[in-house]
N, CA, C and O atoms as CSV, one atom per row, in Angstrom:
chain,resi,resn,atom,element,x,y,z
A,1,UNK,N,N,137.397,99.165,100.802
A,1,UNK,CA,C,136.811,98.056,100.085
A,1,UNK,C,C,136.296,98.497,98.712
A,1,UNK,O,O,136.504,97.728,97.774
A,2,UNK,N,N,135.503,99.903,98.433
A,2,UNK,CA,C,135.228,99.773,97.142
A,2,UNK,C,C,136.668,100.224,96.550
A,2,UNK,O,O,136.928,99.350,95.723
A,3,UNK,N,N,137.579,101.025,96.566
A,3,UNK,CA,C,138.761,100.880,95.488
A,3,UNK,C,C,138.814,99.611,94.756
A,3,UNK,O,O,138.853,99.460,93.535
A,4,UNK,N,N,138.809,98.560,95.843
A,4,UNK,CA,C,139.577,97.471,95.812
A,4,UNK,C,C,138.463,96.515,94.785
A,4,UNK,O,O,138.917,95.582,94.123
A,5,UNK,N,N,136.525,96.978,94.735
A,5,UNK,CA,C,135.832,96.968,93.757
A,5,UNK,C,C,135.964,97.494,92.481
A,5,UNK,O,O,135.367,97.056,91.497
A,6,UNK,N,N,136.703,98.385,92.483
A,6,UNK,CA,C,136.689,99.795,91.420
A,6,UNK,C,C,137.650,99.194,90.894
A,6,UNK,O,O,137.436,99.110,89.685
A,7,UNK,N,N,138.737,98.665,91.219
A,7,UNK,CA,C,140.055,97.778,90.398
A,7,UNK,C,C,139.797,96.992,90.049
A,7,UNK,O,O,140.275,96.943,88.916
A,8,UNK,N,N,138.970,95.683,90.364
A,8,UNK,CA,C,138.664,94.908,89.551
A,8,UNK,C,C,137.726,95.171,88.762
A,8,UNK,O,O,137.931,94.806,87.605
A,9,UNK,N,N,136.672,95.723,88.986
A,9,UNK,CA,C,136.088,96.208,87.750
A,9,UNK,C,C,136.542,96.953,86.841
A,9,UNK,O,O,135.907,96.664,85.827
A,10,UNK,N,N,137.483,97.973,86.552
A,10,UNK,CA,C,138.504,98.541,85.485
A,10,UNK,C,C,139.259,97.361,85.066
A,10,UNK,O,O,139.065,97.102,83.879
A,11,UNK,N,N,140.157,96.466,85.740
A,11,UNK,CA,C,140.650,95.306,84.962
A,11,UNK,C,C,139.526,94.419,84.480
A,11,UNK,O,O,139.816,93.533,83.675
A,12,UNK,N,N,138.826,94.496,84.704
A,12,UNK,CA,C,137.743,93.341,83.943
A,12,UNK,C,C,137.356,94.274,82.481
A,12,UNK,O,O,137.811,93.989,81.373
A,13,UNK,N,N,136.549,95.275,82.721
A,13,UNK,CA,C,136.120,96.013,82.007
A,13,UNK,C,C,137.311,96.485,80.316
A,13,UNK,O,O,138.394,97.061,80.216
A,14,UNK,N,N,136.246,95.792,79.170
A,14,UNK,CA,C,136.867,96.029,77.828
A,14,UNK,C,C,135.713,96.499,77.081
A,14,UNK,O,O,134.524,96.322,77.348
A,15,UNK,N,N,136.477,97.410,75.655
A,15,UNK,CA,C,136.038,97.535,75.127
A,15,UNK,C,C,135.948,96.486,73.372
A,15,UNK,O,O,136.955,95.795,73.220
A,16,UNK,N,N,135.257,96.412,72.602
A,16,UNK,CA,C,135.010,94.981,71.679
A,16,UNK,C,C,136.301,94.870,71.277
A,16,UNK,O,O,136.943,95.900,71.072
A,17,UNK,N,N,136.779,93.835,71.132
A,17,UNK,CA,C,137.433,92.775,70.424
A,17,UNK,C,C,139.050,93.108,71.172
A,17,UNK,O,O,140.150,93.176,70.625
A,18,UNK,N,N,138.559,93.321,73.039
A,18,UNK,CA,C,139.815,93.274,73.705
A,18,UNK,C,C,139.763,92.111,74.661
A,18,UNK,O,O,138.960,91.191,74.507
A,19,UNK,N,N,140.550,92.159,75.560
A,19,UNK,CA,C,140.419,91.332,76.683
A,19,UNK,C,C,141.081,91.788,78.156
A,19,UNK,O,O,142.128,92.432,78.222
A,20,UNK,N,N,140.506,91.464,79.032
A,20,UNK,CA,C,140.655,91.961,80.325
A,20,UNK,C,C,142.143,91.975,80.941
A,20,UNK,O,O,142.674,90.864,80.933
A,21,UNK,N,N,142.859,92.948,81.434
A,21,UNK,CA,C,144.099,93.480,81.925
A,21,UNK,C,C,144.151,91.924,82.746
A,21,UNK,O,O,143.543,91.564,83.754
A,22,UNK,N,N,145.008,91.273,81.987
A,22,UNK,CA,C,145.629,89.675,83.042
A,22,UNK,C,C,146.719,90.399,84.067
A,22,UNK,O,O,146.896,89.448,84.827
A,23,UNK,N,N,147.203,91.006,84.363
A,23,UNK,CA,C,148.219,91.973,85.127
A,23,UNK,C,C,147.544,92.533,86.120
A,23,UNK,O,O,147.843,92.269,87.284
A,24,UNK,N,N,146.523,93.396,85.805
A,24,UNK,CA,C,146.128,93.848,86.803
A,24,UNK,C,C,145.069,92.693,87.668
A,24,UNK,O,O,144.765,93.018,88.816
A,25,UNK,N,N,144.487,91.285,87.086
A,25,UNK,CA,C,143.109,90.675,87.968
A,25,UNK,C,C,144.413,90.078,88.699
A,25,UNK,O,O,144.327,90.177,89.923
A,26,UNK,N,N,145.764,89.399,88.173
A,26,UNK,CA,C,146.742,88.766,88.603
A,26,UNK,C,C,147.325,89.575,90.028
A,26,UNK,O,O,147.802,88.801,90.858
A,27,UNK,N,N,147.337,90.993,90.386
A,27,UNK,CA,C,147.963,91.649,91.273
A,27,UNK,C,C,146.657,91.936,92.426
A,27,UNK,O,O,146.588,92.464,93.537
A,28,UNK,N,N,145.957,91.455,91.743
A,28,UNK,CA,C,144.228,91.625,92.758
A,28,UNK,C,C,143.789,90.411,93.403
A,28,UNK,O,O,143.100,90.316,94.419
A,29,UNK,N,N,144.347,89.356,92.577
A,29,UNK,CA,C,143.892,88.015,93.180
A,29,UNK,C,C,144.445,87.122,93.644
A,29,UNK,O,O,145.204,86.504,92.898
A,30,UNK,N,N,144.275,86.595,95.329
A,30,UNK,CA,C,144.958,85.956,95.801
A,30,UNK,C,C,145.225,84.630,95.412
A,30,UNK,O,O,144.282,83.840,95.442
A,31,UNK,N,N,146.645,84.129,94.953
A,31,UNK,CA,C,147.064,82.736,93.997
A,31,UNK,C,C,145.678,81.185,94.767
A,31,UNK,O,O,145.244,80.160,94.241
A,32,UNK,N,N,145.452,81.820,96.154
A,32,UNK,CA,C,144.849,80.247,96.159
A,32,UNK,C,C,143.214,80.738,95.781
A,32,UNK,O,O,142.277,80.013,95.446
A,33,UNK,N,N,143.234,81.978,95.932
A,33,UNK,CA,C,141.170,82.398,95.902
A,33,UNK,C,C,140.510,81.090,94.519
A,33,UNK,O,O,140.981,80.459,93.573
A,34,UNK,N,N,139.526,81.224,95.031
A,34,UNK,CA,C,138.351,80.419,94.001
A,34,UNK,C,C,137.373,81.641,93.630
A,34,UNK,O,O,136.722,82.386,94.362
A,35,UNK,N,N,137.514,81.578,92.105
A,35,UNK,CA,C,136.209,82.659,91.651
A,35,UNK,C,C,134.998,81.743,90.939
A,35,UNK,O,O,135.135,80.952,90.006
A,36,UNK,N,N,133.857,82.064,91.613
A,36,UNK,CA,C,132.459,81.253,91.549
A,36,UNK,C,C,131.662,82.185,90.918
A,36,UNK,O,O,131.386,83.372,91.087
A,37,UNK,N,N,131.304,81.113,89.971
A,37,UNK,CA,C,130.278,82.025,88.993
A,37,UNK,C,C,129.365,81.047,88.529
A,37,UNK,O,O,129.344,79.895,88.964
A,38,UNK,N,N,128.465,81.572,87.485
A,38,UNK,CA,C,127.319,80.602,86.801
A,38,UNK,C,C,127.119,80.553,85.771
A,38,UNK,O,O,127.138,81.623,85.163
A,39,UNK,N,N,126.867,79.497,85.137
A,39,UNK,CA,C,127.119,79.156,83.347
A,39,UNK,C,C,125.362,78.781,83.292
A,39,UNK,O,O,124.753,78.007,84.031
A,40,UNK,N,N,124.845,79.584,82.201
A,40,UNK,CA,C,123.617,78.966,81.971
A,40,UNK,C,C,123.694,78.068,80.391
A,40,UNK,O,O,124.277,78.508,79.400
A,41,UNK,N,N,123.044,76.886,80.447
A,41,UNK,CA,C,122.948,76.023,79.310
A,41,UNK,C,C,121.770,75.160,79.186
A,41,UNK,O,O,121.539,74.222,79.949
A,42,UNK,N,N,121.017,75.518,78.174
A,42,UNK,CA,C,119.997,74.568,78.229
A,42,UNK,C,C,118.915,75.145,78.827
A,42,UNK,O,O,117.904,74.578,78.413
A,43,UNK,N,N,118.697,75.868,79.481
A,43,UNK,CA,C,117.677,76.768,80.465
A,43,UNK,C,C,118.114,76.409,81.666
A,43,UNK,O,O,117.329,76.895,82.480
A,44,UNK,N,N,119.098,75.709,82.305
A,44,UNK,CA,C,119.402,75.585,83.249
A,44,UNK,C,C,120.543,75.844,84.028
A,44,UNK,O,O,121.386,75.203,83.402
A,45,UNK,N,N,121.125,76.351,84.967
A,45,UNK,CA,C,121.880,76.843,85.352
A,45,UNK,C,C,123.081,75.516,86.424
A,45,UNK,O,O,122.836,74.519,87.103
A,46,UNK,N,N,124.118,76.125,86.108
A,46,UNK,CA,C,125.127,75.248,87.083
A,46,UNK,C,C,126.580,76.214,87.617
A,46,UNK,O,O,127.103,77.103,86.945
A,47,UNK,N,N,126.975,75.802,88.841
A,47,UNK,CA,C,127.887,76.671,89.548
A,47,UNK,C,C,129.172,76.150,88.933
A,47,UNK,O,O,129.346,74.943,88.760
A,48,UNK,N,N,130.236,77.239,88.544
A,48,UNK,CA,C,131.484,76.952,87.846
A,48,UNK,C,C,132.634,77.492,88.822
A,48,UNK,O,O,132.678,78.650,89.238
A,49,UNK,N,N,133.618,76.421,89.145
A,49,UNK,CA,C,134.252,77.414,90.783
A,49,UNK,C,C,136.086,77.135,89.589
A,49,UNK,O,O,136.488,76.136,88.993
A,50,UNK,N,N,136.562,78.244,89.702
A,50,UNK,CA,C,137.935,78.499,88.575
A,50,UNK,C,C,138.921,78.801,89.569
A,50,UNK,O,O,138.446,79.111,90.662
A,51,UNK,N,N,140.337,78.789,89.463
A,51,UNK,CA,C,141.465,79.284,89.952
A,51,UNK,C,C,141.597,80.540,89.564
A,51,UNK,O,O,140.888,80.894,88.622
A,52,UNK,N,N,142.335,81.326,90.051
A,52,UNK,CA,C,143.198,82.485,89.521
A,52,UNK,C,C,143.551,82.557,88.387
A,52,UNK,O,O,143.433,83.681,87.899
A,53,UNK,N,N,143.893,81.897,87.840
A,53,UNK,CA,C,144.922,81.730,86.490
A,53,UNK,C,C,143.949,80.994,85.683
A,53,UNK,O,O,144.062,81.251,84.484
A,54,UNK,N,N,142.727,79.881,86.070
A,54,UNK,CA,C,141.879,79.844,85.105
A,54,UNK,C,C,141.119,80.951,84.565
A,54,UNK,O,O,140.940,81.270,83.390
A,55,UNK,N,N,140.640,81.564,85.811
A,55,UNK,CA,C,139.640,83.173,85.724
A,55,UNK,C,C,140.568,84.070,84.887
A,55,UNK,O,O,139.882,84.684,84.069
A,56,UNK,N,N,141.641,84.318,84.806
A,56,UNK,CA,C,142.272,85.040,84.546
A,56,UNK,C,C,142.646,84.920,82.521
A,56,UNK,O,O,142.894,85.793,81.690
A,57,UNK,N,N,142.535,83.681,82.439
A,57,UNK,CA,C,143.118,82.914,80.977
A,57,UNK,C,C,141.869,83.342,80.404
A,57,UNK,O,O,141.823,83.880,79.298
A,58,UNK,N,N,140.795,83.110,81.154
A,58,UNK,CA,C,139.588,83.219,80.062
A,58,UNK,C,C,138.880,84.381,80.357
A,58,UNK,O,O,137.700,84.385,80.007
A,59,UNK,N,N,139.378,85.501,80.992
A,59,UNK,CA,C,138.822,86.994,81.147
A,59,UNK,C,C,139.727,87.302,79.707
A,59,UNK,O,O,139.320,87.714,78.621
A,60,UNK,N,N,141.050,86.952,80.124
A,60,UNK,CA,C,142.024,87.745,78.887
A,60,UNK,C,C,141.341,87.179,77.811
A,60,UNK,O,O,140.457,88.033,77.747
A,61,UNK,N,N,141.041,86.309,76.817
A,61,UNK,CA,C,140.605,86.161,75.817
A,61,UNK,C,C,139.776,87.051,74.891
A,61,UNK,O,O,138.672,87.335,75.356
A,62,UNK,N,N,140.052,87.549,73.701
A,62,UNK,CA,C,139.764,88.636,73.069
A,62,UNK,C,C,137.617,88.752,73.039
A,62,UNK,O,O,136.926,88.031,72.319
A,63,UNK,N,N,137.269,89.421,73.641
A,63,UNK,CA,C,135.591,89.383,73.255
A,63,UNK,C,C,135.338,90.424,72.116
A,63,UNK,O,O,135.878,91.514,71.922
A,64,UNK,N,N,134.641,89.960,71.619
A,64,UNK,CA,C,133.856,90.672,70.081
A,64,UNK,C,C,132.987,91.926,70.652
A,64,UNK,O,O,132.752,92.903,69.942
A,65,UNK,N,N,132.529,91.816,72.003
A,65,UNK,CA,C,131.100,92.444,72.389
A,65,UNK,C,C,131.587,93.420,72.877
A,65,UNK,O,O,131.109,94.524,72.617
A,66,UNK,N,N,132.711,93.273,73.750
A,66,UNK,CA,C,133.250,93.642,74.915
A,66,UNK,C,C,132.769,93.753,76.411
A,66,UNK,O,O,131.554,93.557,76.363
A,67,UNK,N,N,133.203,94.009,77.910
A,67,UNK,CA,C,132.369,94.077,78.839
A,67,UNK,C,C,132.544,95.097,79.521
A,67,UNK,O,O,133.677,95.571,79.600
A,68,UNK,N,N,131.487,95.673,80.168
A,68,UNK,CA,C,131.350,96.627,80.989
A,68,UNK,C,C,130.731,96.936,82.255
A,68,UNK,O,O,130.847,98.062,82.740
């Protein structure tokens, strides 16, 4: 189980003004899974539930900051 942590965190993980290995979250994530996460706005928080290929479109997108 942690490899299988350790891979998605290396495909997630960029450095600034890259974007996350779509290849590798794509070979990690099962086509029907739901990835649930949380968007804060406003001071308030709300649950955001994405597809594969949504999670995936907007990991790849280039970040300025990068993540780690």
């Amino acid at each position: 189980m942690a490899g299988v942590v350790d891979s998605l965190w290396q495909a997630l993980s960029r450095g600034p003004g890259a974007g996350a290995d779509a290849d590798r979250l794509r070979s990690l994530l099962h086509p029907q899974a739901r990835i649930f996460g949380l968007r804060y706005e406003k001071g308030a928080s709300r649950t955001v539930v994405r597809t594969p290929d949504e999670f995936i479109t907007r990991q790849a997108e280039v970040d300025e900051r990068g993540f780690f």
